[in-house]
C-alpha positions as CSV (number, residue, x, y, z in Angstrom):
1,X,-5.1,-24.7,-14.6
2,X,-6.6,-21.6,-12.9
3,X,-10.3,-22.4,-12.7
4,X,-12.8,-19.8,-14.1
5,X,-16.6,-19.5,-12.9
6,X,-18.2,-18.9,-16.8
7,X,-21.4,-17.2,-17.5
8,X,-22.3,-17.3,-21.0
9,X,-25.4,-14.9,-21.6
10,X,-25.9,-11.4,-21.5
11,X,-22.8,-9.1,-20.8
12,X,-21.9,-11.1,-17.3
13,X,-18.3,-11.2,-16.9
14,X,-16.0,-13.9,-16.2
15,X,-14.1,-14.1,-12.3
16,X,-10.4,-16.2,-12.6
17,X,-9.4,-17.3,-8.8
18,X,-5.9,-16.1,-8.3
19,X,-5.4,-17.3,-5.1
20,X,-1.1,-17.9,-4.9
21,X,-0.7,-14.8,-6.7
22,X,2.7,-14.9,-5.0
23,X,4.0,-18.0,-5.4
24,X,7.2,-17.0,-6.3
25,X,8.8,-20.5,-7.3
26,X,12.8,-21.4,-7.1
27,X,13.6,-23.6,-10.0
28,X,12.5,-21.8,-13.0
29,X,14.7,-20.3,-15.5
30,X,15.3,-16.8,-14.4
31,X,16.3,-15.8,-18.4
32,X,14.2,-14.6,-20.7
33,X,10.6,-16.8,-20.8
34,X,8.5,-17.5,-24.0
35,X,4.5,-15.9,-23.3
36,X,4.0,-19.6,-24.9
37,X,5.7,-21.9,-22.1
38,X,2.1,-24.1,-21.4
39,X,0.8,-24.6,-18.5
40,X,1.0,-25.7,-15.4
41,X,-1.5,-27.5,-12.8
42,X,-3.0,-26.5,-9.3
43,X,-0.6,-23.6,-9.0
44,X,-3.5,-21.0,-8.5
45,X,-6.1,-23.1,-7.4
46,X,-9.7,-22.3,-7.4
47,X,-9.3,-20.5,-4.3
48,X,-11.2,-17.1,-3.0
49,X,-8.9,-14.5,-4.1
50,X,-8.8,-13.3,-0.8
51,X,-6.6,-16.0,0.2
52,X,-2.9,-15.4,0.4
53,X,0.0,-17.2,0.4
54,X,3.4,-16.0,1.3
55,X,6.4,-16.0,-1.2
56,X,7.4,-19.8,-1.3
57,X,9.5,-22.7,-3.5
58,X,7.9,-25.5,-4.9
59,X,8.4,-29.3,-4.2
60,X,10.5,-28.8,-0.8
61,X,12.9,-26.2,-2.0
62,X,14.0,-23.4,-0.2
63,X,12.0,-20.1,0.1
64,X,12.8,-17.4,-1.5
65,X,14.1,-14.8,0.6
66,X,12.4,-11.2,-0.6
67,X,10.8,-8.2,1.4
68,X,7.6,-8.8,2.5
69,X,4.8,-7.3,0.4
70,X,3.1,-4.3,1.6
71,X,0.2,-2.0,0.5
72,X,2.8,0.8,-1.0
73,X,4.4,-2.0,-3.1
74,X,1.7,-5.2,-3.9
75,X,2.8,-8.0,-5.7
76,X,0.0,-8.9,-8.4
77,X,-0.3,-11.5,-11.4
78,X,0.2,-10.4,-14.8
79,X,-2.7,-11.1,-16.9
80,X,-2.5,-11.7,-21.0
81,X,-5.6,-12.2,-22.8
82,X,-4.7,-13.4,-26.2
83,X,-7.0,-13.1,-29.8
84,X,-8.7,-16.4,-28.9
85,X,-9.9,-15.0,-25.8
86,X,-8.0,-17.6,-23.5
87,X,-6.5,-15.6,-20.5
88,X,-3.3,-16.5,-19.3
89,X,-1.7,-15.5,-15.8
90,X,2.0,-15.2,-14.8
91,X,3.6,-14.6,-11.4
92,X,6.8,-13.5,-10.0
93,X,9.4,-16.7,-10.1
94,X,11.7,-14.9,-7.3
95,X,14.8,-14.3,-9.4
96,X,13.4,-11.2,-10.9
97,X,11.0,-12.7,-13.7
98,X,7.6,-14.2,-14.5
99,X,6.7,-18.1,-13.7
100,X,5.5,-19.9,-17.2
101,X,2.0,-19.1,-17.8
102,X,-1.1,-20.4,-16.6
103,X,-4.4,-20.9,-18.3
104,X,-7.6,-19.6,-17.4
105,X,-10.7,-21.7,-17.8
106,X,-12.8,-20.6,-20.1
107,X,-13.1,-17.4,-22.7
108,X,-12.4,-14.2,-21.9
109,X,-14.2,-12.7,-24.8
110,X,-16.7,-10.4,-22.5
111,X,-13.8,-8.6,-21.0
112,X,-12.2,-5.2,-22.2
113,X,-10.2,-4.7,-19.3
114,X,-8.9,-5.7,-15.3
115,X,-7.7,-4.5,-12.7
116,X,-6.9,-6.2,-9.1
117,X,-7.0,-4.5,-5.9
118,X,-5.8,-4.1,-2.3
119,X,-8.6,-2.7,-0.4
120,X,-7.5,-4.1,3.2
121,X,-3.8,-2.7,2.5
122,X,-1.8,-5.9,2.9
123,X,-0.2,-6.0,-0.1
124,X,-2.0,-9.0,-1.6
125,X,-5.3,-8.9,-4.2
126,X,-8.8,-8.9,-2.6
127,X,-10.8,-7.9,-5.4
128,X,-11.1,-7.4,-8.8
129,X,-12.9,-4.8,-11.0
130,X,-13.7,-5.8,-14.5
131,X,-15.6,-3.7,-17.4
132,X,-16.9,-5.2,-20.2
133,X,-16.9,-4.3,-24.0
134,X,-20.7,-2.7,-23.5
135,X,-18.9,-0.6,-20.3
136,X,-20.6,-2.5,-17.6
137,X,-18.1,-2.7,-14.4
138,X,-18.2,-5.5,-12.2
139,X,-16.7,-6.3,-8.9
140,X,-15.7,-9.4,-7.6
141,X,-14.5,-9.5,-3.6
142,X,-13.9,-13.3,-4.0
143,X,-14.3,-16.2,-6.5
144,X,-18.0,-16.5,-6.4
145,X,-19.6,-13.3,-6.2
146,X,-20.6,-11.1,-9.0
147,X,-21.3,-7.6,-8.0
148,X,-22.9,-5.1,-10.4
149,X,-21.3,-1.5,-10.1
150,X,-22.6,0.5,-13.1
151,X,-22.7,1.0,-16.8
152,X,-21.3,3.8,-18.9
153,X,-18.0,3.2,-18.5
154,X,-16.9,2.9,-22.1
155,X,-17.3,6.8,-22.7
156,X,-13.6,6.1,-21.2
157,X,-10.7,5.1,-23.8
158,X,-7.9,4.1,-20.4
159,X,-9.0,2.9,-17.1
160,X,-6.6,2.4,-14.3
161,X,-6.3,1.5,-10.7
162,X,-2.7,2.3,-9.8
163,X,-3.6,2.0,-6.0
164,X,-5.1,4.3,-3.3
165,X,-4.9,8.2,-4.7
166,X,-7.5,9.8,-2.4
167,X,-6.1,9.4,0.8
168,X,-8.6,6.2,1.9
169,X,-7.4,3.2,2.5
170,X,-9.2,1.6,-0.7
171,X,-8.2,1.2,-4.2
172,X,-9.3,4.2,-7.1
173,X,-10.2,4.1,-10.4
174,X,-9.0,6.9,-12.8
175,X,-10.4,7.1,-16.0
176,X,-9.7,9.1,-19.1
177,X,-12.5,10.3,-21.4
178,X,-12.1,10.5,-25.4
179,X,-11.9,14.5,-25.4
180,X,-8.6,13.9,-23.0
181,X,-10.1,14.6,-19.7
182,X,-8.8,12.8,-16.6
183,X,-11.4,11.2,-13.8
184,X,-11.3,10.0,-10.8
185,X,-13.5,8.1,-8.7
186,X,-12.7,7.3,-5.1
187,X,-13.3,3.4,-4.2
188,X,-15.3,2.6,-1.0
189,X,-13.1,-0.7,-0.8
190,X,-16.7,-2.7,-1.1
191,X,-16.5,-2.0,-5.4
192,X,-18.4,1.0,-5.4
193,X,-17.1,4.4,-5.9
194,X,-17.8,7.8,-5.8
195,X,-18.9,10.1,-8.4
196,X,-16.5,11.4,-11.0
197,X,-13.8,14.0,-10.2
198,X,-12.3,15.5,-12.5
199,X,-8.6,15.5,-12.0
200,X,-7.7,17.8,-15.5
201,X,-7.3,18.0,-18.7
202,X,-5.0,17.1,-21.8
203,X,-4.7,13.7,-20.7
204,X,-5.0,12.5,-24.6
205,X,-1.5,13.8,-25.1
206,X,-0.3,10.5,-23.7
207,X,-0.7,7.2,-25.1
208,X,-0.1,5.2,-22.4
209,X,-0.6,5.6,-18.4
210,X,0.5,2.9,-16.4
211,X,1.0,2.2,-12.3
212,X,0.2,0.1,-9.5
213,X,2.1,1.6,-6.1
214,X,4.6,3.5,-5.4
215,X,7.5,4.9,-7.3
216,X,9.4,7.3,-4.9
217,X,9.4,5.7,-1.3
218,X,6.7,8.3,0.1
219,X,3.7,5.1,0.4
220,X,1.1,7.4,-2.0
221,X,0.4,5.7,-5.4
222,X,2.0,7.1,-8.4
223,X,2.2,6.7,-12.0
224,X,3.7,7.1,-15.7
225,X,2.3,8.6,-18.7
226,X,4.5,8.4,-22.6
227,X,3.6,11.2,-24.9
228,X,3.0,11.1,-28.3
229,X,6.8,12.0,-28.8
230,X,8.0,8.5,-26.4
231,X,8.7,10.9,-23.6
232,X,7.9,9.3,-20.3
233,X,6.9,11.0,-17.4
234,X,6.2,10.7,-13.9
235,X,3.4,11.8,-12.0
236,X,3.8,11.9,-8.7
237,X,0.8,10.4,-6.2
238,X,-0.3,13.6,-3.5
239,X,-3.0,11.3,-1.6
240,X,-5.4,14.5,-2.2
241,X,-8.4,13.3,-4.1
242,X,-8.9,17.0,-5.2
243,X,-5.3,17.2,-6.2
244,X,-3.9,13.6,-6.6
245,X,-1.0,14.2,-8.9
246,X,1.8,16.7,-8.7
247,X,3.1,18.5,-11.7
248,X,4.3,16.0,-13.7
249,X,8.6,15.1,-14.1
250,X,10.0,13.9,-17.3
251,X,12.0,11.0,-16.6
252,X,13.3,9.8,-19.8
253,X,12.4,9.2,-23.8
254,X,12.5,6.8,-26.5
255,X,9.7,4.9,-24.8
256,X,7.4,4.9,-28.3
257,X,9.7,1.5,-28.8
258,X,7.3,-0.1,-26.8
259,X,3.4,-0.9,-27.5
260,X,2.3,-1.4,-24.0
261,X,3.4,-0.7,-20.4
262,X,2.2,-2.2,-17.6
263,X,2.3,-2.4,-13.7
264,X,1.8,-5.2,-11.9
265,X,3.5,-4.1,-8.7
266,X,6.7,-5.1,-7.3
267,X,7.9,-7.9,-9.7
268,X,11.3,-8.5,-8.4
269,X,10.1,-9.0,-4.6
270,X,12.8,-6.4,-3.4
271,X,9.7,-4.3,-1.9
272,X,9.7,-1.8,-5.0
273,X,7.2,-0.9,-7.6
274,X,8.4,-2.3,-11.0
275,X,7.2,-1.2,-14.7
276,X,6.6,-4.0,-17.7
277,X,7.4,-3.0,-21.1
278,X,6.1,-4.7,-24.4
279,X,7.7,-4.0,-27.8
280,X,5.7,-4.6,-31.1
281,X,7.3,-7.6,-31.8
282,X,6.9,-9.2,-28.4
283,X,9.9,-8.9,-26.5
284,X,9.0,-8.4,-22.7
285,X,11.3,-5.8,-20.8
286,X,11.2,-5.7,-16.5
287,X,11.9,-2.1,-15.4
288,X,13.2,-2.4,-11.8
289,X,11.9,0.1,-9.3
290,X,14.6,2.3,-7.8
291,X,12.3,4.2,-5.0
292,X,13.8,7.2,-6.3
293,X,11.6,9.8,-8.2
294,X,14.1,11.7,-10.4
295,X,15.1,8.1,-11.5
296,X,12.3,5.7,-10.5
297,X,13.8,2.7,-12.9
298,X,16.7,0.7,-13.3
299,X,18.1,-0.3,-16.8
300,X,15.7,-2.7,-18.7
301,X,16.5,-6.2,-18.4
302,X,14.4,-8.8,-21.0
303,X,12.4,-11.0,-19.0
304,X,10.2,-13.0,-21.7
305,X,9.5,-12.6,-25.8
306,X,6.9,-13.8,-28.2
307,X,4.2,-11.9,-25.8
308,X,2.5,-10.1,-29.0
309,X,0.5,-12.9,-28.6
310,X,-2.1,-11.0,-25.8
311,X,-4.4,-8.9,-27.5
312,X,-4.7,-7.2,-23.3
313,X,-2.3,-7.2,-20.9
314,X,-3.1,-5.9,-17.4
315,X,-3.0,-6.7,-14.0
């Protein structure tokens, strides 16, 4: 079980060690995995998160042969918080799926949303912001420390940190406001950030934004935004914090199938950003990363079901 460190008064949030993040593990199923497989012990560890462990088999098998992670293309866990407030972490299984899920001790009730960084550009988590229902954002640079960053944060409806977008070698935040206006604030790879900038407006004509790395092979951070209408499109990372997004490309539609869409980086370990896909009824979809921009994804392959389960899903 992944150990938690629990504070139970006031609007302190919760910090889940992830330390093996990328223990990708021979001798699980690589079909299609329930989101309620149990559990499994020691895996993660109550480890700093800082610590990292390269892609490896369990119980003597062989390793799993995959391209090393890098900053453009991290390799994350998944995180599914379901309606009872237990959080649940997966991680790539090295044939293209997710290893069966791991608990997380104690309740996840005081968090609205994650998201794990790279803010020494190695391609493996060494932080973690998280905001809180009341929009307080913490930081947490390993499994013991707690740092305050501000409050306010729930003026925003979608928060994100798809990776470095200003051109620093830290992770950014952008952050969508409820009359549709996009913001960005530049990480100082410490927690903090920068003020606000405001990256442009109309952003409420998508329902879902999603991204963490790089879609097109150029190393800048990118992501995907579905309309109203299920058209997807792509948005192409410029690594100019005044400008950090191109004009966007459509790159496909019938995407309102789905409920949620996720990054958690490069899922497959073949040194490519992949998408995750939820339908309604909980069916998990793995959208391989191409590297190509006019096509960044492979046709969907089903890599778990019964994942309606998670009332959050981020990573």
């Amino acid at each position: 079980m992944a150990r938690i460190n629990s504070r139970k008064s006031g609007t302190s949030l919760s910090r889940f060690a992830v330390a093996a993040v990328v223990s990708a593990l021979v001798g699980v199923s690589a079909g299609a995995a329930s989101a309620d497989t149990g559990t499994r012990t020691g895996t993660w560890g109550h480890l700093p998160a800082a610590t990292k462990h390269a892609p490896t088999a369990r119980n003597g098998a062989a390793k799993v042969a995959a391209t090393p992670t890098n900053a453009a293309n991290p390799v994350f866990p998944l995180l599914g918080v379901d309606n009872a407030n237990q959080g649940w972490l997966y991680g790539p299984n090295g044939t293209g799926g997710l290893t069966p899920r791991e608990a997380v001790e104690g309740s996840l009730a005081n968090l609205a949303n994650d998201a794990y960084v790279d803010n020494d550009a190695d391609g493996y988590i060494d932080g973690e912001w998280q905001w809180s229902p009341t929009g307080d954002l913490h930081f947490w640079p390993d499994a013991n420390t707690d740092k305050p960053i501000g409050g306010g944060w729930n003026i925003y409806d979608k928060v994100l940190s798809p990776g470095n977008l200003g051109g620093a070698q830290g992770y950014d935040i952008i952050a969508r406001d409820a009359t549709g206006v996009l913001w960005l604030y530049l990480g100082y790879g410490d927690g903090t950030v920068t003020s606000r900038i405001k990256v442009g407006a109309g952003w409420d004509a998508y329902t879902q934004l999603a991204g963490k790395g790089d879609l097109d092979g150029d190393g800048k951070a990118d992501i995907v935004a579905r309309d109203t209408s299920g058209v997807l499109w792509f948005y192409k990372g410029t690594g100019n914090y005044n400008a950090p997004f191109a004009p966007r490309t459509r790159i496909g539609s019938g995407w309102n199938m789905f409920d949620t869409l996720v990054s958690s980086g490069d899922v497959d370990l073949d040194g490519r950003t992949d998408l995750v896909a939820r339908e309604p009824g909980g069916n998990l979809w793995l959208y391989k990363g191409t590297g190509n921009a006019a096509a960044p994804y492979q046709a969907r392959v089903q890599i778990g079901y019964g994942y309606d389960i998670y009332r959050l899903m981020t990573s």
